[in-house]
C-alpha positions as protocol buffer text, in pm:
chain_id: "A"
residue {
  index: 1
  type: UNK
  ca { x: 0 y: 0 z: 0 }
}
residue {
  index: 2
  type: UNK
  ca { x: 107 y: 375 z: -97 }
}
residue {
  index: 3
  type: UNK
  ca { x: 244 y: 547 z: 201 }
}
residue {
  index: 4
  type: UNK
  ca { x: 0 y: 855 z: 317 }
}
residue {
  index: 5
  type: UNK
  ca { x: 263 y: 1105 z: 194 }
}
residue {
  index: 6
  type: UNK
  ca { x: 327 y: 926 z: -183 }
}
residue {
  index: 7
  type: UNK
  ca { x: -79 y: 954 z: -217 }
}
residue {
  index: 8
  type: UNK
  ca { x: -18 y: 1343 z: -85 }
}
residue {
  index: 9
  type: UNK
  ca { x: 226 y: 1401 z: -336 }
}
residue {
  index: 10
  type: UNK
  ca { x: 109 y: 1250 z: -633 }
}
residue {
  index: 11
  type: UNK
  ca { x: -242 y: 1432 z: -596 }
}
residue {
  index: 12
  type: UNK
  ca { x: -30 y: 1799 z: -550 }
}
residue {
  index: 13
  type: UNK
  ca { x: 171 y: 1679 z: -903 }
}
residue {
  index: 14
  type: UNK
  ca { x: -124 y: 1597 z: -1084 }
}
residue {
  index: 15
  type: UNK
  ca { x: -315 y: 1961 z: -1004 }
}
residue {
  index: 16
  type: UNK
  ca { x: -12 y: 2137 z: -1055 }
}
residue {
  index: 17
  type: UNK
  ca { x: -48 y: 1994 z: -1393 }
}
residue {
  index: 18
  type: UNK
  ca { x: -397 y: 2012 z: -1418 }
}
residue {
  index: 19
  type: UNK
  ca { x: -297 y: 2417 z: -1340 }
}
residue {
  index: 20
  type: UNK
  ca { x: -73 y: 2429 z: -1605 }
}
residue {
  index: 21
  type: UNK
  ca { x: -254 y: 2331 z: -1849 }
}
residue {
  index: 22
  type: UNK
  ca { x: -544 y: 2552 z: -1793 }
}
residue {
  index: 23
  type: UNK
  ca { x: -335 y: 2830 z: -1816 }
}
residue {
  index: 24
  type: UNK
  ca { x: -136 y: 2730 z: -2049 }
}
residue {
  index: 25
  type: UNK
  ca { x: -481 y: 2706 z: -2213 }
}
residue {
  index: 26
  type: UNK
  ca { x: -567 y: 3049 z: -2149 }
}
residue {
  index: 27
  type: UNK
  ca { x: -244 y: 3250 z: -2245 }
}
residue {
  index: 28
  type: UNK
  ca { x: -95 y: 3252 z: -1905 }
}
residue {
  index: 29
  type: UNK
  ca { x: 229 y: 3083 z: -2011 }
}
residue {
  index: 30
  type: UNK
  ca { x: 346 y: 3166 z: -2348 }
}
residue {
  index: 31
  type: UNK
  ca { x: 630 y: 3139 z: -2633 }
}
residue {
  index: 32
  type: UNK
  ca { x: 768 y: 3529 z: -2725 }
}
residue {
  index: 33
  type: UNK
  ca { x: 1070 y: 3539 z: -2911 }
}
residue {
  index: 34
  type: UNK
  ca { x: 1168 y: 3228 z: -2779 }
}
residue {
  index: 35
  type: UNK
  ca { x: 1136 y: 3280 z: -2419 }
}
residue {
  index: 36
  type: UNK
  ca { x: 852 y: 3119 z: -2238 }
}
residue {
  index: 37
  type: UNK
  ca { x: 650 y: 3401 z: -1992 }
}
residue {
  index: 38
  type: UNK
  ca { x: 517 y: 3306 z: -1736 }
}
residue {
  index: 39
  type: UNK
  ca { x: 297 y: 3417 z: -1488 }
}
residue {
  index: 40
  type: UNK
  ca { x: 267 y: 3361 z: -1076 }
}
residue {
  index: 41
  type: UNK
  ca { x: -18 y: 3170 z: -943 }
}
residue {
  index: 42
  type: UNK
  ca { x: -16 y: 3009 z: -589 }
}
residue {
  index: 43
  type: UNK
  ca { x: -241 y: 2792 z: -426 }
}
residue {
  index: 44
  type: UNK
  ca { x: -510 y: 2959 z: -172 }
}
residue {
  index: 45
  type: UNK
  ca { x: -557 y: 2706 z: 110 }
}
residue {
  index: 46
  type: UNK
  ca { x: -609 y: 2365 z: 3 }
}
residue {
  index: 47
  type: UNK
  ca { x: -457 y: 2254 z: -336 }
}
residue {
  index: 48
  type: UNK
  ca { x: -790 y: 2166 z: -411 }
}
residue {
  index: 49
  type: UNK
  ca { x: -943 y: 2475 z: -371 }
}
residue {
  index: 50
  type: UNK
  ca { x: -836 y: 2757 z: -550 }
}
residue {
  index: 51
  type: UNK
  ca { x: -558 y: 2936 z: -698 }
}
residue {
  index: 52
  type: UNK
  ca { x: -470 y: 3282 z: -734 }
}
residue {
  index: 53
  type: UNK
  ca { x: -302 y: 3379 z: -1068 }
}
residue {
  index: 54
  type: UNK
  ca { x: -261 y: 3773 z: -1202 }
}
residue {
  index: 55
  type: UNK
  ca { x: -603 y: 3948 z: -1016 }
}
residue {
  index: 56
  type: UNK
  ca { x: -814 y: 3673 z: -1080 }
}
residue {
  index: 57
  type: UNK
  ca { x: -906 y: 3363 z: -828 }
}
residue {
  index: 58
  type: UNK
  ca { x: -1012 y: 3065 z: -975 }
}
residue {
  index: 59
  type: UNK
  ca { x: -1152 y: 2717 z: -850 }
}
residue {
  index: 60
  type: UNK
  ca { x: -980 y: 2437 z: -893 }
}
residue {
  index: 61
  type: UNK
  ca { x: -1362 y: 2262 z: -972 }
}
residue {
  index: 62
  type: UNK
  ca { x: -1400 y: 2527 z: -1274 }
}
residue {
  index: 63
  type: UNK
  ca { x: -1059 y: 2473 z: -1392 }
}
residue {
  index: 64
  type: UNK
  ca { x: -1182 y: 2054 z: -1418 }
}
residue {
  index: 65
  type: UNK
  ca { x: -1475 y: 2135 z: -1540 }
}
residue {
  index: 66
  type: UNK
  ca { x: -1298 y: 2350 z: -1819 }
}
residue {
  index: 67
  type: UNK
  ca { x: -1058 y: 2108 z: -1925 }
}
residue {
  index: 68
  type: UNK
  ca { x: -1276 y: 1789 z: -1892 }
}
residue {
  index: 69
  type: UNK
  ca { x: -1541 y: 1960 z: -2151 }
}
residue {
  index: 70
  type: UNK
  ca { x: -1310 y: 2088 z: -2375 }
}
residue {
  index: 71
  type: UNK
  ca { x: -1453 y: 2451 z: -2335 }
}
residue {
  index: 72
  type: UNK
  ca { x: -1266 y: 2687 z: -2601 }
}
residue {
  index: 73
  type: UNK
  ca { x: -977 y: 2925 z: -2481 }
}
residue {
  index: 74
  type: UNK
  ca { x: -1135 y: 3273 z: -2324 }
}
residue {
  index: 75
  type: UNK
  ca { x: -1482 y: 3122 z: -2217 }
}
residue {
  index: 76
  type: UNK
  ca { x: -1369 y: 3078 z: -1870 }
}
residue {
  index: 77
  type: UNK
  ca { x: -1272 y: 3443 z: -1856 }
}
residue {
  index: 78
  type: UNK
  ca { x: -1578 y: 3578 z: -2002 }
}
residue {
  index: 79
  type: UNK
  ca { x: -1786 y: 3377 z: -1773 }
}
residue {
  index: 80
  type: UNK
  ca { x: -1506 y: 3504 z: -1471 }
}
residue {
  index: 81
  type: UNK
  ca { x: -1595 y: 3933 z: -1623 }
}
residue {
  index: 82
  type: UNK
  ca { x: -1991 y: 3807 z: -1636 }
}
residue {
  index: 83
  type: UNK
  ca { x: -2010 y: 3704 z: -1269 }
}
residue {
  index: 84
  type: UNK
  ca { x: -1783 y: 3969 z: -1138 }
}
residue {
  index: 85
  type: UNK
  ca { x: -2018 y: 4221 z: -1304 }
}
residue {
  index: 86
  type: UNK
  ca { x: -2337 y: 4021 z: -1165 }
}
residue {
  index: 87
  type: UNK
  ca { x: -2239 y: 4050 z: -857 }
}
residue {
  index: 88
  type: UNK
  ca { x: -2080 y: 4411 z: -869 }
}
residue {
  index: 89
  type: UNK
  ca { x: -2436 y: 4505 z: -962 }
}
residue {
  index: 90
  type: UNK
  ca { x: -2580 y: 4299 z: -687 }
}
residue {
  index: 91
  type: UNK
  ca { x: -2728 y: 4072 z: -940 }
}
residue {
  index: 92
  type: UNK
  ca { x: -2741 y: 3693 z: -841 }
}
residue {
  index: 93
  type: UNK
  ca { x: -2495 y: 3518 z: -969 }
}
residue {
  index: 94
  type: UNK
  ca { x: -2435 y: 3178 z: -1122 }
}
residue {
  index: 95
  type: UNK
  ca { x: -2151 y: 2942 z: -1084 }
}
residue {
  index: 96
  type: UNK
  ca { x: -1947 y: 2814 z: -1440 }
}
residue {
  index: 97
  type: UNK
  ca { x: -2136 y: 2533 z: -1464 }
}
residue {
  index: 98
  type: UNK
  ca { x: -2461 y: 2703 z: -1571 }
}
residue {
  index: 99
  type: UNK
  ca { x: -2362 y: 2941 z: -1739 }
}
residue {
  index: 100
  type: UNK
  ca { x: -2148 y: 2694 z: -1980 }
}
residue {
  index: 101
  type: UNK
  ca { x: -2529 y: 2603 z: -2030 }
}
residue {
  index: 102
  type: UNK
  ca { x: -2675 y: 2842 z: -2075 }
}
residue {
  index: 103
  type: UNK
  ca { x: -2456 y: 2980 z: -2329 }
}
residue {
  index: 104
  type: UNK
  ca { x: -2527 y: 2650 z: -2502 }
}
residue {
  index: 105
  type: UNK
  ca { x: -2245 y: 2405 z: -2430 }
}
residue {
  index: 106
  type: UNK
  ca { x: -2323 y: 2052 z: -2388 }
}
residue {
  index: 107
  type: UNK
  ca { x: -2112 y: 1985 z: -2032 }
}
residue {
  index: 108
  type: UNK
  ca { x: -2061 y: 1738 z: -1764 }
}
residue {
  index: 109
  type: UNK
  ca { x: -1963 y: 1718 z: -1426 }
}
């Protein structure tokens, strides 16, 4: 049996690649001129909560959900401006999940 801290560290490697893809995704890391950019994220509590990366703070379930339904690069962050102008407005808001629906992609959990 898998010692408590193997299982511990082979959940932390596979979200920080989970991570890195996503953002990679989304622009965060980048080729220019030959030189990959990069920028910081870090982990907010649990690794299985969320991360913080440039001003924005996002779940580690959206970033599944994201990658899992193939969503298209930049629907996350219009769904992230959406729902911080909902709730800016003191609108309700809704979570990624619905609106991926409905904004008509087919998605699962």
């Amino acid at each position: 049996m898998k010692s408590k801290n193997k299982i511990l560290s082979s959940l932390n490697n596979s979200v920080f690649h989970l991570v890195k893809f996503f953002l990679t995704k989304h622009g965060f890391f980048e080729e220019i001129d030959g030189d990959i950019v990069t920028f910081d994220y870090e982990f907010l509590g649990d690794v299985l909560d969320v991360i913080e990366v440039s001003d924005y703070y996002i779940g580690i379930s959206d970033i599944l959900l994201d990658i899992k339904n193939d969503i298209p690069s930049g629907i996350y962050f219009k769904y992230y401006d959406y729902y911080l102008e909902q709730a800016l407005s003191n609108n309700s808001t809704t979570n990624y999940f619905t609106y991926l629906l409905q904004n008509g992609y087919k998605v699962h959990r």
